[in-house]
BAKOL-954584 format. One record per residue (C-alpha): x, y, z; residue number from 0. Coordinates in nm, 2 decimals, m for minus. Layout:
<gulums>
+--------+--------+--------+-----+
!     c1 !     c2 !     c3 ! seq !
+--------+--------+--------+-----+
!      X !      Y !      Z ! NUM !
...
+--------+--------+--------+-----+
</gulums>
This chain:
<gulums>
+--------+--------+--------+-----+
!     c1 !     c2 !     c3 ! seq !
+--------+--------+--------+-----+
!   0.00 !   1.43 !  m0.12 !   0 !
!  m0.35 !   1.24 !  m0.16 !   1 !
!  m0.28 !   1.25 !  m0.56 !   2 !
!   0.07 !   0.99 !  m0.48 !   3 !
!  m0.16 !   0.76 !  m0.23 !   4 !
!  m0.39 !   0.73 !  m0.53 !   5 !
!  m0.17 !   0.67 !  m0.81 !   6 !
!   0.02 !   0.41 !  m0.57 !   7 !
!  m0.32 !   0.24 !  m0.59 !   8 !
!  m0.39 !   0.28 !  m0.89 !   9 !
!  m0.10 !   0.11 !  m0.95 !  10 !
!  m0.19 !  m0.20 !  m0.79 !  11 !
!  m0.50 !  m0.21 !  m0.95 !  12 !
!  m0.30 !  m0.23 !  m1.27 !  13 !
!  m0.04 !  m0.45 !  m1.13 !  14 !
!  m0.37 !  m0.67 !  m1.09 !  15 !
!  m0.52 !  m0.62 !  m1.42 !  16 !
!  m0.13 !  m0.73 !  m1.56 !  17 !
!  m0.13 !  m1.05 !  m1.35 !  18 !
!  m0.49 !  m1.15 !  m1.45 !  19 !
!  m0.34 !  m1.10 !  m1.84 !  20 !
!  m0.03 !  m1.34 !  m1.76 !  21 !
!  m0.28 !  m1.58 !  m1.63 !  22 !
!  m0.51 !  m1.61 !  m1.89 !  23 !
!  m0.20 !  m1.65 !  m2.12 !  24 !
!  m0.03 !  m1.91 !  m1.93 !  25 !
!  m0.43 !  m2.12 !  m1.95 !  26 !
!  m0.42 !  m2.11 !  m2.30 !  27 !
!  m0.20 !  m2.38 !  m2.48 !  28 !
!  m0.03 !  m2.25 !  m2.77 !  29 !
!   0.10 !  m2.55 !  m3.03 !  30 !
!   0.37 !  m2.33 !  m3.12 !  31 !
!   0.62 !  m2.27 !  m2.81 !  32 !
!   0.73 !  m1.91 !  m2.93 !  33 !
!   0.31 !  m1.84 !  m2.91 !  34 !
!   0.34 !  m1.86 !  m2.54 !  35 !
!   0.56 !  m1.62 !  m2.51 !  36 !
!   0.45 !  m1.35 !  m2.78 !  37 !
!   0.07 !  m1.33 !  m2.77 !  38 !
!  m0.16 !  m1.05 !  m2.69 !  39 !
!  m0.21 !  m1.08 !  m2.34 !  40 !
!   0.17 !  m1.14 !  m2.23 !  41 !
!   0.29 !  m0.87 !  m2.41 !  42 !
!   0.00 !  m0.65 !  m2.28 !  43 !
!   0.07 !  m0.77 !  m1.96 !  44 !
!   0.43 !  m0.69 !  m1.93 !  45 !
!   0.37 !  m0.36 !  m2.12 !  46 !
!   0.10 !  m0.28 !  m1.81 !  47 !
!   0.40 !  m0.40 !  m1.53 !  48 !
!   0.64 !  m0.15 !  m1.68 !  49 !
!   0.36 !   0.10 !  m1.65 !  50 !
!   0.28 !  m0.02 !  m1.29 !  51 !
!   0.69 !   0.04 !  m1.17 !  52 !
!   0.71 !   0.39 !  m1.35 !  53 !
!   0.38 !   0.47 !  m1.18 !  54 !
!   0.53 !   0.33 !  m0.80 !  55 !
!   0.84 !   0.55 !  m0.87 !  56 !
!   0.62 !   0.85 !  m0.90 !  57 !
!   0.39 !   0.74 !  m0.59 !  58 !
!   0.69 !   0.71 !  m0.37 !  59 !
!   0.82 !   1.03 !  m0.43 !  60 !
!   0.51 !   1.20 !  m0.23 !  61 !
!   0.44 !   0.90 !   0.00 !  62 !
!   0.64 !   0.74 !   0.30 !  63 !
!   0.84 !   0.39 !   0.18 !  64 !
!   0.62 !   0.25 !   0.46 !  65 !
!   0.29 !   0.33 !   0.34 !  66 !
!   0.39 !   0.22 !  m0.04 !  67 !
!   0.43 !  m0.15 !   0.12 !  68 !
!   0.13 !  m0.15 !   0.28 !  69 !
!  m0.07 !  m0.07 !   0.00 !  70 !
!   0.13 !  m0.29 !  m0.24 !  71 !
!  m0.02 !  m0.53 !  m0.01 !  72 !
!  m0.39 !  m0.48 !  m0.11 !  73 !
!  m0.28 !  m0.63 !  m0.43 !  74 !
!  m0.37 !  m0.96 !  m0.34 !  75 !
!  m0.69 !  m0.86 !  m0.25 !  76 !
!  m0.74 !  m0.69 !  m0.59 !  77 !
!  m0.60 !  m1.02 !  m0.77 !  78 !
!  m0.84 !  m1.23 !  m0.56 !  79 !
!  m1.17 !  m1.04 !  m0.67 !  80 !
!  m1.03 !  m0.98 !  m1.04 !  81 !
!  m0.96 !  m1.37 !  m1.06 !  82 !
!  m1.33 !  m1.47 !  m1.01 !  83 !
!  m1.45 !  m1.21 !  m1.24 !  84 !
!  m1.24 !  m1.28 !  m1.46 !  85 !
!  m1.10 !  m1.60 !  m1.44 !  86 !
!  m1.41 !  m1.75 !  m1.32 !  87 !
!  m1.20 !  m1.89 !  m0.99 !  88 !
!  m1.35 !  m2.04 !  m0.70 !  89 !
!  m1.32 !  m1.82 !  m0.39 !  90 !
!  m1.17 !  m2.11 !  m0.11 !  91 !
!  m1.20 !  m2.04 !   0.24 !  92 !
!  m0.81 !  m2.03 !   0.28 !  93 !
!  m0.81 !  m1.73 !  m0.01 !  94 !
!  m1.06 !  m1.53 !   0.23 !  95 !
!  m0.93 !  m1.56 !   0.53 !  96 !
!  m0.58 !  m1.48 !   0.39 !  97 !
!  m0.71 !  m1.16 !   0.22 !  98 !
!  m0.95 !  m1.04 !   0.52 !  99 !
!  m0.57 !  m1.11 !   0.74 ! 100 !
!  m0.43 !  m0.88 !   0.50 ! 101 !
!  m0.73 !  m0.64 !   0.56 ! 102 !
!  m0.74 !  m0.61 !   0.92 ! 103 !
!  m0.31 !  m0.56 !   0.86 ! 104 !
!  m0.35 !  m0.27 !   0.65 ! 105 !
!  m0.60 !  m0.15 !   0.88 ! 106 !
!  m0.42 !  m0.20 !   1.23 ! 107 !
!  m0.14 !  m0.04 !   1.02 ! 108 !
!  m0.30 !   0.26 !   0.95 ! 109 !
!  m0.44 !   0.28 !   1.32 ! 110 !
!  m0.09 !   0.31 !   1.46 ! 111 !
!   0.02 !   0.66 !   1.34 ! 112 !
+--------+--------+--------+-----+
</gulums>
């Protein structure tokens, strides 16, 4: 059972490395329009989100619907942190407090078995 709770994260640290791709992508200004759309990073982006749903399908067929969601949440977290490595992205006081909320959510969450 502990395998599916770690591919469902692994997942969403994928989900997160796919997102930070798209991003970078949409920053950069193609003078072609068609370049925006077939490049490197979108195309390895999406490639990595089909990944990501095969790998929730197989997560959720040894963990609870419930538990999926809650980790699926931690994604933002994950985005967040990959953002300012990445991205270089300032970390705003409304981006931490949102994430630690989402913290303390998945952690009251698990609490209540």
């Amino acid at each position: 059972m502990v395998k599916y709770y770690l591919i469902a994260v692994f997942s969403g640290i994928l989900s997160s490395f796919s997102q930070i791709l798209l991003k970078k992508s949409a920053q950069d200004q193609k003078a072609v329009l068609w370049k925006e759309y077939l490049n490197p990073f979108v195309a390895g982006g999406y490639v990595m989100m089909i990944a990501c749903m095969l790998l929730t399908v197989v997560a959720y067929r040894g963990i609870p619907f419930k538990y999926g969601a809650v980790l699926e949440a931690l994604v933002y977290l994950y985005i967040m942190v990959l953002s300012r490595v990445f991205l270089k992205e300032k970390l705003t006081g409304k981006k931490i407090l949102g994430n630690v909320m989402i913290v303390a959510g998945v952690i009251i969450f698990s609490l209540g078995k």
